[in-house]
C-alpha positions as CSV (number, residue, x, y, z in Angstrom):
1,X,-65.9,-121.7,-9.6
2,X,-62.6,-120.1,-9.0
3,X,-61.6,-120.1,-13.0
4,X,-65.0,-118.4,-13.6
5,X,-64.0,-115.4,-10.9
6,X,-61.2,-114.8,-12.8
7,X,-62.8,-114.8,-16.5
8,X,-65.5,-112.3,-15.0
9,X,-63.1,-109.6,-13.4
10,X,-62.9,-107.4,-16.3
11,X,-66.2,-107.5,-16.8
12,X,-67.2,-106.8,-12.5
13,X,-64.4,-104.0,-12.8
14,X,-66.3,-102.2,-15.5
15,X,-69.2,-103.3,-14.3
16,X,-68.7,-101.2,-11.4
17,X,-66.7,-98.4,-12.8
18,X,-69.9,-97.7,-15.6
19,X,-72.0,-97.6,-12.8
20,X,-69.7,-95.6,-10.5
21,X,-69.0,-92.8,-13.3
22,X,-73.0,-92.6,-13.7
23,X,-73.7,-92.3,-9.6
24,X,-70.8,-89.6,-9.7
25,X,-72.0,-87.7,-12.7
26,X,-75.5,-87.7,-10.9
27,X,-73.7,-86.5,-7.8
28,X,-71.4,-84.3,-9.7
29,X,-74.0,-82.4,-11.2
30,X,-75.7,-82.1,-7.8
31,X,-71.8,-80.6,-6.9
32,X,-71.8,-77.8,-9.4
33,X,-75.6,-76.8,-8.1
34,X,-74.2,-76.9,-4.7
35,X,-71.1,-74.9,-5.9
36,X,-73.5,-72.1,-7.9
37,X,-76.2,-71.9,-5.0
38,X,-74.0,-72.0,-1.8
39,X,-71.8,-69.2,-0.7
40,X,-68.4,-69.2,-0.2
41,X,-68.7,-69.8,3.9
42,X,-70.9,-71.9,3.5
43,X,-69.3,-73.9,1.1
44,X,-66.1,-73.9,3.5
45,X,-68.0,-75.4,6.2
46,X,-69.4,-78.1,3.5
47,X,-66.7,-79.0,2.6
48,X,-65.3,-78.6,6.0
49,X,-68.4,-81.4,7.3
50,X,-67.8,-83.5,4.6
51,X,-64.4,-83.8,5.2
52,X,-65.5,-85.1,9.2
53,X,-68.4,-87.4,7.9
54,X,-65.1,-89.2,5.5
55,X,-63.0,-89.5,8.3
56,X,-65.6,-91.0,10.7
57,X,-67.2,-93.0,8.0
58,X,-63.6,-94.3,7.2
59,X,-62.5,-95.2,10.2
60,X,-65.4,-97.5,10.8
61,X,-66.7,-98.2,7.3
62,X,-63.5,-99.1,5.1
63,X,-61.6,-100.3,8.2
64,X,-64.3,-102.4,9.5
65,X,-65.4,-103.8,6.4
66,X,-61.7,-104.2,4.5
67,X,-61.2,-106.7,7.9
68,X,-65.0,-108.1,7.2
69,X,-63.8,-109.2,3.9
70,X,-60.4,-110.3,4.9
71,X,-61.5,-112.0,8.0
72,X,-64.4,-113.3,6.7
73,X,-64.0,-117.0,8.0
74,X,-61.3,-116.4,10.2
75,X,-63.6,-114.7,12.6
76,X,-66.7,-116.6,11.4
77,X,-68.8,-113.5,10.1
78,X,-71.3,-116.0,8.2
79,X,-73.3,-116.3,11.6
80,X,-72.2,-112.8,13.0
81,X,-72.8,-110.3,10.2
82,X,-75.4,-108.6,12.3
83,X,-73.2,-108.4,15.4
84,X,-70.2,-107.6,13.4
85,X,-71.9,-104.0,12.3
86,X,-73.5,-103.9,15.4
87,X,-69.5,-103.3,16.4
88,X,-69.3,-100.1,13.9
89,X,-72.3,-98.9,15.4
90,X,-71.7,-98.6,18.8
91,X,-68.0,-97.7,17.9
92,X,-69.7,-94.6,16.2
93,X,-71.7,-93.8,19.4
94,X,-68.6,-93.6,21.1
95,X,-67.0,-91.3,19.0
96,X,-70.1,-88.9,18.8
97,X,-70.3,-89.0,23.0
98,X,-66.1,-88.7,23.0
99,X,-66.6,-85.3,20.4
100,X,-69.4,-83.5,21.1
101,X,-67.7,-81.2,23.9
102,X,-65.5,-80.1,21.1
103,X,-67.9,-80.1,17.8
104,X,-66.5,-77.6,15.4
105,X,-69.6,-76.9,13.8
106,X,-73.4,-75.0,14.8
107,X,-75.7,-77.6,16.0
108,X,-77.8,-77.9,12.7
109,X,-74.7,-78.3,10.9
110,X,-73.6,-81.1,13.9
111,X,-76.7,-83.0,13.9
112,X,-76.3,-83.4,10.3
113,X,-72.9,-85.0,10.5
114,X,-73.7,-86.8,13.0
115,X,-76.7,-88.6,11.1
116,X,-74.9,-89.1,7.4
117,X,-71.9,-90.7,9.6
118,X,-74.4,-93.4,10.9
119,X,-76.4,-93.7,7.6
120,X,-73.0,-94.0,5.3
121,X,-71.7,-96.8,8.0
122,X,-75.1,-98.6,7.6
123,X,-75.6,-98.5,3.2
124,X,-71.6,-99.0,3.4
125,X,-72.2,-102.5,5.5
126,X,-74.3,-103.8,2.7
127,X,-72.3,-103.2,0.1
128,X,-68.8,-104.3,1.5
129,X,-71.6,-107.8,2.5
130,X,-71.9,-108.1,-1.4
131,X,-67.8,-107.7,-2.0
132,X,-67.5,-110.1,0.4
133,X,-70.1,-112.7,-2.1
134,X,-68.9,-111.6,-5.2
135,X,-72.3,-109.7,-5.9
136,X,-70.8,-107.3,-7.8
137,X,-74.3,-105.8,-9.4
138,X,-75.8,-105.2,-7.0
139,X,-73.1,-104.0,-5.1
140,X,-72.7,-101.7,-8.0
141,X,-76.5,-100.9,-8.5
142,X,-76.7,-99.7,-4.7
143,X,-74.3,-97.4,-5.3
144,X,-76.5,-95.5,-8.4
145,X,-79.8,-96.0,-6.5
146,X,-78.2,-94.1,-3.4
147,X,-77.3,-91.1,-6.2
148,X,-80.6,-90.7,-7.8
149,X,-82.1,-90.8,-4.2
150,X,-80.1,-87.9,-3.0
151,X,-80.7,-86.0,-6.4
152,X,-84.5,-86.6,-6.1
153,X,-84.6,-85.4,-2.3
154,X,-82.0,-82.5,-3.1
155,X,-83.4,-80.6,-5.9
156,X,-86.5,-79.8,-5.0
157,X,-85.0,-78.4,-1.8
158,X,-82.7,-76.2,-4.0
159,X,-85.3,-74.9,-6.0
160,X,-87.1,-73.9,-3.1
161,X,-84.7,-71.7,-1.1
162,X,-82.2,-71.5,-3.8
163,X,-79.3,-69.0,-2.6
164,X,-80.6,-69.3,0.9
165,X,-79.1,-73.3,0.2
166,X,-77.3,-73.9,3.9
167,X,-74.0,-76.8,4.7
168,X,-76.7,-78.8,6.6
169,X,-79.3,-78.9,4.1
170,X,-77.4,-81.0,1.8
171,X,-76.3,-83.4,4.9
172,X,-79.1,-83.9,6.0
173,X,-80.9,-84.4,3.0
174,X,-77.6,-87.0,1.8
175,X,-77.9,-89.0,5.3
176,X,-81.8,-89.2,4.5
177,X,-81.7,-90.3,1.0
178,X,-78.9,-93.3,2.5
179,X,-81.1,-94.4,5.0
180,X,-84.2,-94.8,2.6
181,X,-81.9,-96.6,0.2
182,X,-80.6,-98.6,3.0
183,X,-84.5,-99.7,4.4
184,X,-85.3,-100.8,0.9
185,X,-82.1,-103.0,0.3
186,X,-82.0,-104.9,3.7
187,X,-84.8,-104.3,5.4
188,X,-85.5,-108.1,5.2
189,X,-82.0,-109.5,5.3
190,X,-80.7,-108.4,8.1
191,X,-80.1,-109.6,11.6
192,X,-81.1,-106.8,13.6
193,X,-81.3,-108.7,16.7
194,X,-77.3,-109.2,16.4
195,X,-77.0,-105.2,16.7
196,X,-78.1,-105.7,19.9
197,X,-76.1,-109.1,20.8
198,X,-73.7,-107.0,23.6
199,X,-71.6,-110.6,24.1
200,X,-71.2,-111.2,20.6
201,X,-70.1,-107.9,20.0
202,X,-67.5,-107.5,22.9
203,X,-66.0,-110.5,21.3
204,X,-65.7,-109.4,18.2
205,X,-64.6,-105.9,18.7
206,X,-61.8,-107.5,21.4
207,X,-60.5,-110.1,18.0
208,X,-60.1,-106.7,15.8
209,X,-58.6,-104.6,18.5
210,X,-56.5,-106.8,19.9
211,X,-56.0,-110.2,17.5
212,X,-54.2,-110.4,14.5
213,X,-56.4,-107.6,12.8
214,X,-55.2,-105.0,14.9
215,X,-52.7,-103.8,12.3
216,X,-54.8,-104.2,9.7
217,X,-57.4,-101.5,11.7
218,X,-54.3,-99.6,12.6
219,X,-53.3,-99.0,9.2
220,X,-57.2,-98.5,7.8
221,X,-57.8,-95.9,10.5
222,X,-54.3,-94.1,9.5
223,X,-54.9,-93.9,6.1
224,X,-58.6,-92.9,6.7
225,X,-56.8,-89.7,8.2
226,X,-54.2,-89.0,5.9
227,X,-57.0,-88.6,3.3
228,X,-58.2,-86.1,5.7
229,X,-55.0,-83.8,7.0
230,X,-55.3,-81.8,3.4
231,X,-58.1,-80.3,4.5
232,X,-58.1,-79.9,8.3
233,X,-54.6,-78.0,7.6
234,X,-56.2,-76.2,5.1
235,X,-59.3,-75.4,7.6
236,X,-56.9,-74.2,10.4
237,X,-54.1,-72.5,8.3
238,X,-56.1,-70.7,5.9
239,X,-59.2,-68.8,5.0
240,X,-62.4,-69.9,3.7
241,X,-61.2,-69.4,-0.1
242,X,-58.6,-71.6,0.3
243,X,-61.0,-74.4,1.6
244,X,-63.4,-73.7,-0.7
245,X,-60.6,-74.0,-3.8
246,X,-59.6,-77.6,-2.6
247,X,-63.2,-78.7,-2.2
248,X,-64.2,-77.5,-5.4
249,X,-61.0,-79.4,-7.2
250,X,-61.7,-82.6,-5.3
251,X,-65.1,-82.7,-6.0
252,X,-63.7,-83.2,-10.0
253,X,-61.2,-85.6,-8.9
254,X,-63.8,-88.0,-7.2
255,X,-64.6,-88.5,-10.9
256,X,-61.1,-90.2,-11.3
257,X,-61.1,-91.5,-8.0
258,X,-64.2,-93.7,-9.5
259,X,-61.6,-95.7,-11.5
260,X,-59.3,-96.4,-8.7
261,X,-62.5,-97.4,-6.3
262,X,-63.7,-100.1,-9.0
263,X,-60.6,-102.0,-9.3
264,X,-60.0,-102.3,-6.0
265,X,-63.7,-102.9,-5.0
266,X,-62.9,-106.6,-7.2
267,X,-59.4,-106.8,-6.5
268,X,-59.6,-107.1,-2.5
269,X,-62.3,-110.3,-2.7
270,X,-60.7,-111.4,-5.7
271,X,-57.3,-112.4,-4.7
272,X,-58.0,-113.6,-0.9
273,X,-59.2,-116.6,-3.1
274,X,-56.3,-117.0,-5.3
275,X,-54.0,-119.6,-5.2
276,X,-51.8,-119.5,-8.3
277,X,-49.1,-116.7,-9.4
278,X,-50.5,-117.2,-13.1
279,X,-53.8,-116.0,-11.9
280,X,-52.8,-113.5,-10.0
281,X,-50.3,-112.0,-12.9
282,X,-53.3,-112.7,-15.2
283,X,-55.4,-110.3,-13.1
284,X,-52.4,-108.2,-13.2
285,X,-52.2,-107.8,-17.0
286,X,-55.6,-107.0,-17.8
287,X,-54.7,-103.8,-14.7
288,X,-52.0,-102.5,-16.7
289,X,-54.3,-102.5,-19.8
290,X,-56.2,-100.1,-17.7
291,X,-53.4,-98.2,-16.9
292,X,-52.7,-97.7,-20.2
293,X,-56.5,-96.2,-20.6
294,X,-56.5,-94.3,-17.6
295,X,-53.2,-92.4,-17.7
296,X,-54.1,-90.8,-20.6
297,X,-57.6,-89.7,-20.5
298,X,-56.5,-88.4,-17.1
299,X,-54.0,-86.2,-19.0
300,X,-56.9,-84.9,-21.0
301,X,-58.7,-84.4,-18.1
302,X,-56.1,-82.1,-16.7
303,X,-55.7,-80.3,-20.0
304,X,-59.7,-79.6,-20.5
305,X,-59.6,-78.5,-16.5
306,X,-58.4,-75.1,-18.2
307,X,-61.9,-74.2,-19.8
308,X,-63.9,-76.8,-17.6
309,X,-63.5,-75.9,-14.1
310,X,-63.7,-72.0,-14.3
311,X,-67.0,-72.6,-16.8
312,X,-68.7,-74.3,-13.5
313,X,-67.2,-72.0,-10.6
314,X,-67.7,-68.9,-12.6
315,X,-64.3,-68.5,-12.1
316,X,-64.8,-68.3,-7.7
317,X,-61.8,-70.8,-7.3
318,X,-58.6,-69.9,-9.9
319,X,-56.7,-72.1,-8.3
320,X,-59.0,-74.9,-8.6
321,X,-57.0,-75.8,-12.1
322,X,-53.6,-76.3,-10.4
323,X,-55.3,-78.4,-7.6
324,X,-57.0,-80.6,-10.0
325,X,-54.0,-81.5,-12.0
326,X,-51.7,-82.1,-8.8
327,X,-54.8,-84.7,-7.7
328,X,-55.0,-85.9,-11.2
329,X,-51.3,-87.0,-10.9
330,X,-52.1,-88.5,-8.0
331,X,-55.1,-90.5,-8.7
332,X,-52.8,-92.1,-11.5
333,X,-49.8,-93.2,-9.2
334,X,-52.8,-94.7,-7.0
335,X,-53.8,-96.1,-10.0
336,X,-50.7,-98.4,-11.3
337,X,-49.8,-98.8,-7.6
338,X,-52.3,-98.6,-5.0
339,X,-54.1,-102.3,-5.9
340,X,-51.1,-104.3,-5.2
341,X,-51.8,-103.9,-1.4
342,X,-54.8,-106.5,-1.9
343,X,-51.8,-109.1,-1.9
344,X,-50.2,-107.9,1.0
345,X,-53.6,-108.2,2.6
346,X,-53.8,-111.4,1.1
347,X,-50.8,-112.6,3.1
348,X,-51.5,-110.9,6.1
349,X,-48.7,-108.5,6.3
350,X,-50.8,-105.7,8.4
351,X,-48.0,-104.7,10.8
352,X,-46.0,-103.4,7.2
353,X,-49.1,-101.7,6.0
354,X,-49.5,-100.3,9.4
355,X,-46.4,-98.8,9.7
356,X,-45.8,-97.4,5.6
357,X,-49.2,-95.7,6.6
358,X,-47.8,-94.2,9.5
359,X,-44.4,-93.3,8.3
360,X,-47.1,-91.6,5.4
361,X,-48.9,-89.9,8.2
362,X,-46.2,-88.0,9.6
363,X,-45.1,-87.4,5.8
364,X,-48.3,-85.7,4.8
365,X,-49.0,-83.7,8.1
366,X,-45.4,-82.2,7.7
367,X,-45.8,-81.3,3.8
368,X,-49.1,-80.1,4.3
369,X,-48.4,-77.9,7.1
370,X,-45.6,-76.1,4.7
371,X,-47.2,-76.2,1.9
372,X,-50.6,-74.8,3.1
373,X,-48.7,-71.6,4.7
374,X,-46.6,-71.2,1.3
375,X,-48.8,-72.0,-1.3
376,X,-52.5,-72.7,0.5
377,X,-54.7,-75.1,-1.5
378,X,-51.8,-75.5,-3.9
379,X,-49.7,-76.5,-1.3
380,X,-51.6,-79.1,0.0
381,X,-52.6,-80.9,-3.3
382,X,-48.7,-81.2,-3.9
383,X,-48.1,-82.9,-0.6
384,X,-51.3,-85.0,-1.4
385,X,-49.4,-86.2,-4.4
386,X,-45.9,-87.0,-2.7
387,X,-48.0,-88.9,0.3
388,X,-50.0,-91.1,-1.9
389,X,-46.9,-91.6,-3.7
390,X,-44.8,-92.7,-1.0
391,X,-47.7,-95.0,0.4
392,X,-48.5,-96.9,-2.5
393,X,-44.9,-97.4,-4.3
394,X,-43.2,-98.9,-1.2
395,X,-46.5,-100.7,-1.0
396,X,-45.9,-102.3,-4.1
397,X,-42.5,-102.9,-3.6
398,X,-43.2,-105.2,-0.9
399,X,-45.9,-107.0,-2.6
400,X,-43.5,-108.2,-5.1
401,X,-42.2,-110.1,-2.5
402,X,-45.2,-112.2,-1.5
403,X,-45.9,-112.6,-5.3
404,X,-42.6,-115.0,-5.7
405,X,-44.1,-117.1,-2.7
406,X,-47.4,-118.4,-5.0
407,X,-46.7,-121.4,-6.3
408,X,-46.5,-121.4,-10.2
């Protein structure tokens, strides 16, 4: 079984990518109607919600699930899957009752967030359930259903009010298409009685707080908000245009952020279960045959940005270009670096993880506070790179270390 996981990566990596790059194309194009249709205030506080929905999502989706995967038998999640999100759930209630004194947003555009932040942690569960079993096609065919649901709930919408389109008529209209998508996937595979098992859950939630996965959270949640300080800096240091710019350039770097998602969507599962250093440098050869792909097509990428971008914005954002080429840089040092931290994972190393993140933290909040006052959405991309940069070179760096301890 093991020899056939490792003859089928390739193919689940581009399994997934192929299907990723259509879902984001889908969603892309969706972008570029949002872009044409939504003023710029609006757009500001769209991008501005989206932003919140990632960091929420994040810090109970890919924390909760990267230890789901990771501590799969450890914490014996065979019997407990139900309970286990049941955990997330709650955790999210919390964190709704613990903000909405200080909601930044109108309440239409609130209630909005509020529901795509419970629907993305639910369709998010059953895909990180299929990482965990290796079920790689459907965990990539979720992904494109989930797109073509939101396109076919979102157009007709747009055609109908058109350049009266609102923030919270796209999230609510996302958060709906997720939860249909989500009914239709698990409606009869789920334990729903375990979302409701308060012992089980307590337990549970105590072993990730406060067990050995409480570095592993810590470093999840941290990196879940440096993804995030770009654009609350942004939101409280600049204007609208600004905001606007960076959301507009990230939206085209998602597309590149499809590659990085795909190999570490395989990579994570994949080496928990390997035992050898000539699989693992195996896997690690056919990456830097990617590498050698993806670098370069993400220099065309930035080049064609020129024309590209200003064709879609009708030249709103000029700054947009810049942006997208600093991300583009980044999204490539992610790429050669960022999947070695599956092996420190693999070793359970989570108090290093937990403190590079934070050390990457402070970093990034102190380059993005200068850069956003000097050069606004400029700025920040730059200290985007330099974060990502620091985080995922030392993180390689100490991976080599565990790599020397597999037996040959």
């Amino acid at each position: 079984m093991l020899l056939e996981v490792f003859s089928l990566d390739m193919k689940w990596i581009l399994q997934i990518f192929s299907v990723n790059m259509l879902s984001k194309v889908i969603v892309g194009l969706v972008g570029a109607v949002l872009i044409h249709f939504m003023a710029p205030p609006e757009y500001a506080s769209y991008t501005f919600a989206l932003a919140c929905v990632a960091l929420m999502t994040e810090l109970l989706t890919s924390t909760f699930n990267t230890i789901y995967i990771a501590g799969y038998e450890r914490l014996g999640l065979a019997k407990e899957a139900g309970s286990f999100l049941g955990v997330q759930l709650w955790a999210a209630l919390a964190l709704i009752l613990v903000t909405l004194p200080l909601r930044p947003f109108p309440a239409p555009v609130y209630v909005s967030v509020v529901a795509l932040c419970v629907a993305n942690i639910l369709s998010e569960f059953t895909r990180a359930v299929f990482r965990q079993e290796l079920r790689f096609t459907q965990f990539a065919t979720v992904q494109v259903v989930r797109s073509l649901a939101y396109v076919a709930t979102l157009l007709p919408l747009v055609l109908f009010v058109r350049y009266g389109l609102a923030a919270w008529h796209a999230l609510l209209v996302q958060a709906t298409s997720l939860l249909i998508v989500f009914w239709f996937v698990v409606r009869r595979s789920l334990d729903y009685a375990g979302l409701l098992r308060m012992r089980q859950i307590i337990r549970l939630g105590r072993l990730v707080l406060f067990g050995d996965y409480r570095y592993l959270l810590g470093y999840s949640v941290t990196l879940a908000i440096v993804a995030q300080v770009d654009v609350f800096v942004l939101r409280a240091l600049t204007d609208d245009l600004q905001l606007s710019t960076y959301g507009s350039a990230f939206r085209y770097y998602g597309i590149l952020a499809l590659a990085l998602g795909s190999v570490n969507a395989v990579f994570l599962p994949v080496i928990q279960k390997i035992g050898y250093k000539k699989d693992l440098d195996s896997l690690y050869r056919k990456h830097l045959k990617m590498c050698l792909v993806f670098g370069p097509l993400t220099v065309l990428g930035a080049v064609l940005a020129q024309w590209v971008i200003p064709w879609v914005d009708t030249g709103r954002y000029p700054d947009a270009v810049m942006v997208f080429r600093l991300l583009a840089a980044s999204s490539v040092i992610s790429f050669v670096f960022s999947p070695h931290v599956s092996l420190v994972i693999r070793f359970e190393d989570f108090r290093f993880l937990f403190l590079n993140s934070c050390a990457g933290l402070v970093l990034c909040a102190v380059l993005n506070y200068f850069g956003a006052l000097k050069l606004g959405a400029v700025g920040s991309a730059a200290a985007t790179l330099v974060t990502w940069a620091f985080i995922n070179i030392s993180t390689y760096f100490r991976a080599q270390r565990y790599r020397t301890m597999l037996p040959d």
